[in-house]
C-alpha positions in Angstrom: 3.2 13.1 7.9 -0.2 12.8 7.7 -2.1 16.2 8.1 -5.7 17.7 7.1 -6.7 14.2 5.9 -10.6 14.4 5.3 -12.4 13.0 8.4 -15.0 10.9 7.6 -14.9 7.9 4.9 -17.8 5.6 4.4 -17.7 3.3 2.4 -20.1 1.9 -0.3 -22.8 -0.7 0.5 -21.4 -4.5 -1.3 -23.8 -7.6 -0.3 -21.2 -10.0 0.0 -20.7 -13.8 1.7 -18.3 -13.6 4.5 -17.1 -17.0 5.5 -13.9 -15.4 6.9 -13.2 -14.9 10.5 -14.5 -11.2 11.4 -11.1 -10.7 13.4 -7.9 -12.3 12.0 -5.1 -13.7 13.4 -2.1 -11.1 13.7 1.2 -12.2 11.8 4.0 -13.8 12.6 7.5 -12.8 13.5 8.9 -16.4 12.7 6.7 -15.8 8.9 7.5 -12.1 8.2 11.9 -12.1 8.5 11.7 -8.3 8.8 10.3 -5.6 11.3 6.9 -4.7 11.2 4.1 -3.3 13.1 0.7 -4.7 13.0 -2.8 -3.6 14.3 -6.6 -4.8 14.2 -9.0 -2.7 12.5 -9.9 -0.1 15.0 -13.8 -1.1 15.1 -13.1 -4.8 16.0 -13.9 -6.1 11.9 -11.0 -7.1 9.9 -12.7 -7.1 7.0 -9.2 -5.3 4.8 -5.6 -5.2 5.6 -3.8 -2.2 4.4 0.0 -2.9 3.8 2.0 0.4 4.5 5.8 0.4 2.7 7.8 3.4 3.6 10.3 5.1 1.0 13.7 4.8 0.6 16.1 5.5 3.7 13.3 5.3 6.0 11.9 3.0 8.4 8.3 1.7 9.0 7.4 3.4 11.9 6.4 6.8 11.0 4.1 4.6 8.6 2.7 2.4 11.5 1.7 6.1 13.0 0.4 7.2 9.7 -1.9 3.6 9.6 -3.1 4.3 13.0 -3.9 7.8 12.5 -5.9 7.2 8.9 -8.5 5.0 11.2 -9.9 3.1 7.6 -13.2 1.6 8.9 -13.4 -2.2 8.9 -9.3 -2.0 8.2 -6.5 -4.1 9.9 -2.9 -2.2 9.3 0.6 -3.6 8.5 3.5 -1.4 8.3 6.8 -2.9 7.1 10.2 -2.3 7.5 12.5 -3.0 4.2 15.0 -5.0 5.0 18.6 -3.8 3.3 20.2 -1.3 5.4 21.1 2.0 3.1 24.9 1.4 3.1 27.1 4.4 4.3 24.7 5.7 6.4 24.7 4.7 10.2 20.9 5.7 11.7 17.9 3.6 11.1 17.8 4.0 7.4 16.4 1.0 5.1 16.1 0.3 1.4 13.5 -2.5 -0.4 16.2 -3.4 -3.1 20.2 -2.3 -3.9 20.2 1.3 -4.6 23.9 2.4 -4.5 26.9 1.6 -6.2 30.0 1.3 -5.1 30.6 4.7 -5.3 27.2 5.7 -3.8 25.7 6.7 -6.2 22.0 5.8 -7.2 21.6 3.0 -9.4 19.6 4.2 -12.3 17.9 1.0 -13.3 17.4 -1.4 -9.8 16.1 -4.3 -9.8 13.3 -5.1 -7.5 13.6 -8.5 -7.3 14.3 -9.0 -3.9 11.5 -6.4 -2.7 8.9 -8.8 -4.4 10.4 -12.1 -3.1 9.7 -10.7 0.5 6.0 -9.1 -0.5 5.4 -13.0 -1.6 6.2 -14.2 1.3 4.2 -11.9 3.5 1.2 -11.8 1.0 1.0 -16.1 1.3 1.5 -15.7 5.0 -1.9 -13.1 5.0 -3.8 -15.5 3.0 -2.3 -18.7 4.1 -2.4 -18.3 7.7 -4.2 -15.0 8.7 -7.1 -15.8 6.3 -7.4 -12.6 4.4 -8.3 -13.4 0.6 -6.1 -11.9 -1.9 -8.7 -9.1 -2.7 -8.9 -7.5 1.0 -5.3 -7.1 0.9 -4.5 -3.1 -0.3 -1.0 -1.8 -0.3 0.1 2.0 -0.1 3.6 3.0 -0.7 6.0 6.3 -0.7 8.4 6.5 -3.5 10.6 3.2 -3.1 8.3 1.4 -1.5 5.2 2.6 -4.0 7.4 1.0 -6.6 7.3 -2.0 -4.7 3.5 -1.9 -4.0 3.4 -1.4 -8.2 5.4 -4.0 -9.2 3.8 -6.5 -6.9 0.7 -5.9 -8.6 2.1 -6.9 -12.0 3.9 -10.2 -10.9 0.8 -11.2 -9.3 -1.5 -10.2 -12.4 -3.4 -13.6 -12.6 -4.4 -12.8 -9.0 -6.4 -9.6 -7.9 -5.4 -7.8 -4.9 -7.5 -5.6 -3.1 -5.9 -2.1 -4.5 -2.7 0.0 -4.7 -2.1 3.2 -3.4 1.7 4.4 -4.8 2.5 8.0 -4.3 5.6 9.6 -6.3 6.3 5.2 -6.7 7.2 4.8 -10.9 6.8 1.4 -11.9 10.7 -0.1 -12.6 10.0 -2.2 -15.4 7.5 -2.0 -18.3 4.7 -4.8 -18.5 4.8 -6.7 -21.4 2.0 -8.9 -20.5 -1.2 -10.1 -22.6 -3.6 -9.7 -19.7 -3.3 -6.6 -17.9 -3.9 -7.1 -13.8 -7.2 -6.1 -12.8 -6.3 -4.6 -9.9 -7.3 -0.8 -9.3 -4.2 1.2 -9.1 -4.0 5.4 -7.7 -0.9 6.6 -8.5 -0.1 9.8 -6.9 2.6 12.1 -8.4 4.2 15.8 -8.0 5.8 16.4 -11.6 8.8 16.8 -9.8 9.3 13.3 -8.6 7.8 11.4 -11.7 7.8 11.8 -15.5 5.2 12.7 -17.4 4.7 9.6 -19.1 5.4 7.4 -15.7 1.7 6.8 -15.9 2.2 5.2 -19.6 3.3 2.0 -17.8 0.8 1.6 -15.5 -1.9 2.1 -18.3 -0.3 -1.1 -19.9 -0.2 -3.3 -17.2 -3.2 -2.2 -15.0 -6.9 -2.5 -15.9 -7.8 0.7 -13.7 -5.4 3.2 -13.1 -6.3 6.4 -11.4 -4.0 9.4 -11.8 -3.6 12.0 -9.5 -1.5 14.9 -9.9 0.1 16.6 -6.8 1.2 20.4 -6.2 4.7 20.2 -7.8 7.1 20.2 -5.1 7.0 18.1 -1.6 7.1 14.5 -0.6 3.6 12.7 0.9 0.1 14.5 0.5 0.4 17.2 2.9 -3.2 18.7 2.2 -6.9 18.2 2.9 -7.3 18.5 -1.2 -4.3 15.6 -1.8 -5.7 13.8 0.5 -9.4 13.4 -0.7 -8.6 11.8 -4.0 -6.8 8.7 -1.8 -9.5 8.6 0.5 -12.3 8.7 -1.9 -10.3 5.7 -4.2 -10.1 3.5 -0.7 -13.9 4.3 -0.2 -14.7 2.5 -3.5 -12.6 -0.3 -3.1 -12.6 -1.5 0.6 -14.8 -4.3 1.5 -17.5 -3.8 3.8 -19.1 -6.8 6.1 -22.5 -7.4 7.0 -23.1 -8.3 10.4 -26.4 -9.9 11.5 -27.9 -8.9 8.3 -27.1 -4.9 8.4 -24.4 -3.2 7.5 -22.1 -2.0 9.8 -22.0 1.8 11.2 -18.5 3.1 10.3 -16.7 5.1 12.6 -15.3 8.6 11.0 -12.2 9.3 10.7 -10.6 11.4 13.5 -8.4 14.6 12.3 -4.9 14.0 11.6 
């Protein structure tokens, strides 16, 4: 999934108060009613937590492999599973919201609803519990679940998230609101898997929306090239935390 990523990622110097634990708590089974994998930032400082959503008819673990593998300095991962089993079908194959008819085929308008019932839930259990602030927590979703990650960010507009990373994820409904969210949005497209003007709703309900345009055909970034874009998005907008007055030495990122 995740090949020729660019290996090394630091990311930019912010002078911050850090009154939050340096390693979180993990979550909760009994808080989170769905599957998930979770892991501690790599170089023992969970200063972000990266929510992974997988695409339609998929599960979460090729995306607990692909948060493992990306190795984000000071970055906790979270890799979940949606929870509606994609009817007809009898292998591990999930969907974040109704997607078929009776007759199987795709509903053309869905309604996310239930998708960003669940992302509450887990996004109150992060801050409530696991005592990450709303703005370290960064979401990255493929297709369904970028849609997901994309629509979160509008319901929660009055409150700003760390960042979203949606790949080939179109926004389902179109924001109406008077104060656009202010958190920093990549959307990641091949033409053919969005519109052209799929970004036009983004532009009206994001602050900062970052477009980047895919080779035409494929599913997930499969180069070094649509890779760097992502990772140099995530550079400016993960936290960093000082420890004992100095800033942390990152660790690079291995090869994928």
């Amino acid at each position: 999934m995740a090949e020729n990523i660019p290996q090394d990622i630091h990311l930019r110097e912010e002078r911050v108060e850090n009154t939050s634990p340096k390693v979180k708590p993990p979550p909760r089974t009994v808080k989170i009613p769905v599957p998930f994998f979770y892991a501690p930032s790599d170089d023992g400082t969970d200063e972000n937590i990266l929510i992974l959503l997988h695409g339609l008819g998929d599960t979460h673990i090729p995306f607990s492999k692909l948060g493992r593998q990306l190795k984000l300095p000071q970055t906790a991962i979270l890799a979940v599973r949606a929870p509606d089993q994609v009817p007809f079908l009898y292998e591990e194959s999930f969907a974040w919201f109704p997607s078929f008819d009776e007759l199987g085929e795709l509903i053309e308008r869905p309604n996310p609803t239930p998708a960003l019932a669940l992302m509450d839930r887990i996004v109150q259990h992060l801050t409530d519990d696991c005592t990450w602030p709303a703005h370290r927590i960064h979401l990255f979703g493929f297709a369904q679940g970028g849609s997901v990650a994309a629509e979160l960010g509008v319901k929660m507009s009055r409150q700003t998230l760390g960042s979203i990373v949606t790949v080939s994820g179109p926004l389902l409904s179109y924001p109406t609101l008077s104060t656009r969210s202010s958190t920093p949005v990549l959307v990641a497209y091949r033409s053919s898997a969005m519109p052209a003007n799929a970004l036009t709703p983004f532009n009206k309900g994001f602050q900062r929306v970052v477009e980047h345009k895919m080779g035409a055909e494929g599913g997930m970034p499969a180069s070094k090239a649509e890779w760097e874009p992502i990772m140099r998005f995530w550079s400016e907008v993960l936290g960093r935390r000082r420890v004992e007055g100095m800033y942390e030495v990152m660790n690079g990122m291995s090869s994928v």
